[in-house]
C-alpha positions in Angstrom: -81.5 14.7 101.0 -83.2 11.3 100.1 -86.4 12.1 101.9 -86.3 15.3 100.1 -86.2 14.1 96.9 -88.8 11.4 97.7 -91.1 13.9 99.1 -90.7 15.8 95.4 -90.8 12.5 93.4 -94.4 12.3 94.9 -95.6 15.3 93.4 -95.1 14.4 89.6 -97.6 11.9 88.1 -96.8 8.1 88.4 -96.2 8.2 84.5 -93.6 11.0 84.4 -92.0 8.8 87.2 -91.9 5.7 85.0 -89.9 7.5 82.5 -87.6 9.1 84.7 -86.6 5.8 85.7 -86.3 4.7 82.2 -84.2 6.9 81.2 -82.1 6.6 84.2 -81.8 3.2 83.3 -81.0 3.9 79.5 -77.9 6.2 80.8 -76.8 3.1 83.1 -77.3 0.9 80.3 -75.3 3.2 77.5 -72.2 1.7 78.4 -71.6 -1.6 80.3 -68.5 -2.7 81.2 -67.1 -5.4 78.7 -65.5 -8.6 80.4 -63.5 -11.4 78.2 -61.4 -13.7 79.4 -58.0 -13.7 77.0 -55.9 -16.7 76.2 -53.5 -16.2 79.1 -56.9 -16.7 81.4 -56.9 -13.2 82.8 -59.8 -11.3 82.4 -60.1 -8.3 80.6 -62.5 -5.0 81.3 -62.9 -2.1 80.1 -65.3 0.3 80.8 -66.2 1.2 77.3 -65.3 -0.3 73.7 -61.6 0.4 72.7 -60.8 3.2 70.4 -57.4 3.1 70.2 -55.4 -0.7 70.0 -52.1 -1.7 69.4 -51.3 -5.0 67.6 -48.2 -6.9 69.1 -48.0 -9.6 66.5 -48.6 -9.7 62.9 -51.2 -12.7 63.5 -53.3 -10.2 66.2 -52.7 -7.8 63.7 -55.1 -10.3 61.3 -57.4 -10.7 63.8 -58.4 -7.4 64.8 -58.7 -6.7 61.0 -60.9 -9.9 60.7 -62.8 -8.6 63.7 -63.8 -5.8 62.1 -61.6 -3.3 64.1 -58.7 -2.4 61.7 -59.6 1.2 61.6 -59.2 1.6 65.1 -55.5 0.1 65.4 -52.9 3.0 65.9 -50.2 0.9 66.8 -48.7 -2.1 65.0 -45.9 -4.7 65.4 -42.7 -5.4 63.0 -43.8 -7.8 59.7 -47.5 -6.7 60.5 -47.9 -7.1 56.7 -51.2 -8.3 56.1 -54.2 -7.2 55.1 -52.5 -4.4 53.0 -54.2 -1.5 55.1 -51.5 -3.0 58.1 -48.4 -1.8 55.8 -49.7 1.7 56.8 -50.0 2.0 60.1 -47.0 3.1 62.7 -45.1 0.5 64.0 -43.8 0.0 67.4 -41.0 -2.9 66.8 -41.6 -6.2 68.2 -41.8 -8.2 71.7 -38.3 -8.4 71.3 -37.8 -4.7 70.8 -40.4 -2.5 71.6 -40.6 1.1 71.5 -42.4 1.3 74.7 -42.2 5.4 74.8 -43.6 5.5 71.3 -46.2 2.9 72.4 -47.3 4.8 75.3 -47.3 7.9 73.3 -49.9 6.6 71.3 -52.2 6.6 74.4 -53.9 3.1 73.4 -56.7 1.6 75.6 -55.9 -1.4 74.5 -52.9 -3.6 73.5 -53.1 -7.2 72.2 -50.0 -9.5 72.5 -48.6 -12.5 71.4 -49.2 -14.3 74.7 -46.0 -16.2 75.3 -42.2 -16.3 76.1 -40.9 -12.8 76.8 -44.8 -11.3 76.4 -45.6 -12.2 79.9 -42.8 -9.3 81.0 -44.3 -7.0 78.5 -47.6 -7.5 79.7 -46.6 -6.5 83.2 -44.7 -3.5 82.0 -47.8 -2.3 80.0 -50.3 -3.7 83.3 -47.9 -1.3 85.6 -48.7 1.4 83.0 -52.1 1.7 83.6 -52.7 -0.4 79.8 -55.2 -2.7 79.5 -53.9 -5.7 77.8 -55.6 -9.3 76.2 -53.1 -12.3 76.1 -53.8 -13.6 72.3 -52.2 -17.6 71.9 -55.1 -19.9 69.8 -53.5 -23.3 69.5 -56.3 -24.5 67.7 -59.2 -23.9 65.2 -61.6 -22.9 67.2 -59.4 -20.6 69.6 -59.1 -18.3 66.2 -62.9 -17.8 66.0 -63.2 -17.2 69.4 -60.6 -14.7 69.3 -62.0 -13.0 66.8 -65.7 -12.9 68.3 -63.4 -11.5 71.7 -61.9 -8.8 70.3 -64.7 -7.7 68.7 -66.3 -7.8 72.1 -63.7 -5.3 73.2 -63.8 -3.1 69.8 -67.8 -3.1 69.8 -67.9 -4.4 66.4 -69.5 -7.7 68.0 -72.1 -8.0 64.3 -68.9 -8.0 62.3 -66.5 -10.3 64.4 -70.2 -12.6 64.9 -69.9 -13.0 61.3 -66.4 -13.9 59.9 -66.1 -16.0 62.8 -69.5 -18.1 61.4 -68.1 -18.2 58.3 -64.8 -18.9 59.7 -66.3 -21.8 61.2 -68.0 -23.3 58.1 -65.7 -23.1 56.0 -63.5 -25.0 58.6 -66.3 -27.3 58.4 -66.5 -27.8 54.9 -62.9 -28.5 55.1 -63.1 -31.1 57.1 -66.2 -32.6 55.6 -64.7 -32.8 52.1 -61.2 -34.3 53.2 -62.2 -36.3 55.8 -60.6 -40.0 55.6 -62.9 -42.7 53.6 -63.2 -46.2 55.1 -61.0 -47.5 53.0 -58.4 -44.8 53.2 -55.6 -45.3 55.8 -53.8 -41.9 56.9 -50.6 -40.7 55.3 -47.5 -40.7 57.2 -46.7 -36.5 57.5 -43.4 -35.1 58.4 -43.3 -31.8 59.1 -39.9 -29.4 58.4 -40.0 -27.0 61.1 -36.6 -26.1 60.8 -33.8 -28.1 58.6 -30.5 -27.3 60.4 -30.8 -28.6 63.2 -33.4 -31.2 61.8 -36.8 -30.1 63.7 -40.4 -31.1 63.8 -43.5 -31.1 66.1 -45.3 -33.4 68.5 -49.3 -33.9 68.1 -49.7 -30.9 70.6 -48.7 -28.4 68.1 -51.6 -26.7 65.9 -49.6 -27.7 62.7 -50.3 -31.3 63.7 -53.8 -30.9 63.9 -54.2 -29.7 60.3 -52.3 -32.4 59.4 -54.9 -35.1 61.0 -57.9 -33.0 59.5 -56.5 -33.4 56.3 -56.4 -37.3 56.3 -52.5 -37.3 57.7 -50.9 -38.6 60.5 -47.5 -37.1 61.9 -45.4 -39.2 62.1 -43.3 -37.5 65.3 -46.9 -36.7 67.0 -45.8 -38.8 70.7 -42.6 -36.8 70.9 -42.8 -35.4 74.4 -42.1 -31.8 73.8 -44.0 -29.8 71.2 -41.2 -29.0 68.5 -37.9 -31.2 68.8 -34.6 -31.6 67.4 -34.7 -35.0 65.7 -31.8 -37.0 63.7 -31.6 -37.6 60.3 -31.6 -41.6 61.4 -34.5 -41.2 63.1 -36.4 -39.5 59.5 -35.4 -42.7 58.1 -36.7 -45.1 60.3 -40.3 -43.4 60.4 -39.5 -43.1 56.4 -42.9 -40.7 55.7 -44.9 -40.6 52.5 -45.1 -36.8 52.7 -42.7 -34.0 53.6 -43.5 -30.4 53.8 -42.2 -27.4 55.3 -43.3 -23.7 55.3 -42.0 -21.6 51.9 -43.2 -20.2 48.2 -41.6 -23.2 46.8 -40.4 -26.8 47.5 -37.1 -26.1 45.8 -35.4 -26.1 48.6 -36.9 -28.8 50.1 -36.5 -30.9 47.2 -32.9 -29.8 47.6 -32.3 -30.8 51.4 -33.9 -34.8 50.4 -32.1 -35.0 47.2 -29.3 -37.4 48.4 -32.0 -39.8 50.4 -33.4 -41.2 47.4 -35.2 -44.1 49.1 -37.0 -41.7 51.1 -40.4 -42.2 50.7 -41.7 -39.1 50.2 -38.5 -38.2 48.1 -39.4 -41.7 45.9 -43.2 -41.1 45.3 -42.0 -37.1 45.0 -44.3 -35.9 47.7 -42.9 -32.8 48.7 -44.5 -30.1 49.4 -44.5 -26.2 50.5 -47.0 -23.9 52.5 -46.3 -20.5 52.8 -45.3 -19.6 55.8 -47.6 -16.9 56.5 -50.6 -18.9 56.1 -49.4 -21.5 58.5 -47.6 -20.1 61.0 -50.3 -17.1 62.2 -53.0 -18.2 64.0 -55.4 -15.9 62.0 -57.8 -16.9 59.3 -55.4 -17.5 57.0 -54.8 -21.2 58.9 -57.9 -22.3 56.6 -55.7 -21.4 53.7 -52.9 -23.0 55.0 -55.3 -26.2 55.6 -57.0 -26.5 52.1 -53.7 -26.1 50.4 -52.1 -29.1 52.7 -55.5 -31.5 52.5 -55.0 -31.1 48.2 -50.9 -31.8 48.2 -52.0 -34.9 51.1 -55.0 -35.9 48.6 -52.4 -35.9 45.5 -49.8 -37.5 47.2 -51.8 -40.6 48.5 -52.8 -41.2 44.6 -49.1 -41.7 44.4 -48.6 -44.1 47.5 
């Protein structure tokens, strides 16, 4: 069969050859596999770009969006809330609670998770399903830009992704340029509120604690060995910070929980602060929000120190 169609190629002109093989190569070429490798260091393929994700956490839910790729998401997970178009599309519940049969009736070629804790079991379930999955945990600044220039890899809206994650990146630039410490400034000593009952913070591993360092602070907890903690009251005292914030609309509350340590630093100077919780707690874009807002309370509460 070869040597036949050999023999044949010889009869056609060399030119009409050369294009033949062009176009062979253009067909070849129409649709090349996409490889990434997701935050859970498996790598993911698929043979052409998705059409139809699911979202299995409200910050990959910002991400695809960000990626350019919100229009192709059929799927989304519990508190997926932002941008507004996200209110709108079908959810499937959570990590915790998933709908897999609705999931799986919504035939996705892709599913992004929230790659930790009870994920890695769903991943498997949806891996033995024949579901292509990308493992989405940034832990930093620049693991948000590169998910975002990933999944737009895998949605082949790579122009768009290319794009907000540039600006993504100056802007986090920017930050850091215009809050940076000045030689004569000395950090400010940052406790964060994770969680007031029991009394919890976070070590310097945690991407909260990074903000807080780009921003001219210093957390005061950051050599605790595990990345959040339960910590003592006694224990606040003695590291006595100059600023304490925790994730909400308002610092009511937190002015609240302080209100009988008056010789608190940060409760003295009245450096206590709030960030909403959205902003800082999904590692989407929205982390740049979450930054600016904590470098201006850190700027205006070292004026008071």
């Amino acid at each position: 069969m070869i040597l036949k169609f050999s023999t044949q190629l010889q009869k056609f002109p060399l030119s009409c050859i050369a294009i033949l093989l062009l176009c062979i190569c253009s067909i070849a070429q129409a649709h090349p596999t996409i490889r990434v490798v997701d935050d859970g260091q498996r790598a993911v393929i698929l043979e052409k770009p998705a059409r139809r994700i699911i979202s299995l956490a409200p910050h990959v839910t910002e991400l695809v969006f960000a990626a350019g790729a919100g229009d192709l998401l059929v799927g989304v997970s519990e508190y997926s809330d932002f941008p507004e178009e996200a209110k709108k599309i079908t959810s499937v519940g959570n990590i915790f609670a998933l709908d897999l049969e609705r999931l799986l009736a919504l035939k996705p070629d892709l599913v992004i998770i929230w790659g930790t804790g009870n994920a890695k079991l769903l991943a498997k379930k949806l891996r033995d399903n024949k579901i292509t999955v990308f493992e989405s945990e940034p832990h930093n600044y620049e693991d948000i830009a590169t998910s975002i220039e990933k999944i737009a890899s895998l949605s082949g809206t790579e122009n768009i992704g290319a794009n907000t994650a540039q600006q993504f990146r100056m802007r986090l630039k920017n930050l850091a340029r215009k809050y940076r410490l000045q030689d004569n400034e000395k950090p400010v000593g940052v406790f964060h509120q994770m969680v007031k009952s029991p009394l919890m913070t976070i070590n310097h591993e945690h991407f909260i604690s990074k903000m807080i360092e780009l921003c001219g602070g210093k957390n005061v907890f950051a050599e605790l060995k595990d990345i959040s903690s339960t910590i003592t009251t006694e224990a606040l005292l003695l590291a006595n910070p100059d600023f304490i914030f925790n994730s909400g609309k308002n610092n009511q509350t937190l002015v609240k929980d302080w209100a009988n340590f008056p010789n608190l630093s940060a409760v003295k100077k009245k450096n206590l602060y709030s960030i909403p919780g959205d902003w800082l707690h999904r590692a989407g874009p929205r982390v740049l929000d979450a930054t600016e807002l904590l470098c201006k309370n850190i700027r205006e509460a070292r004026r008071k120190i």
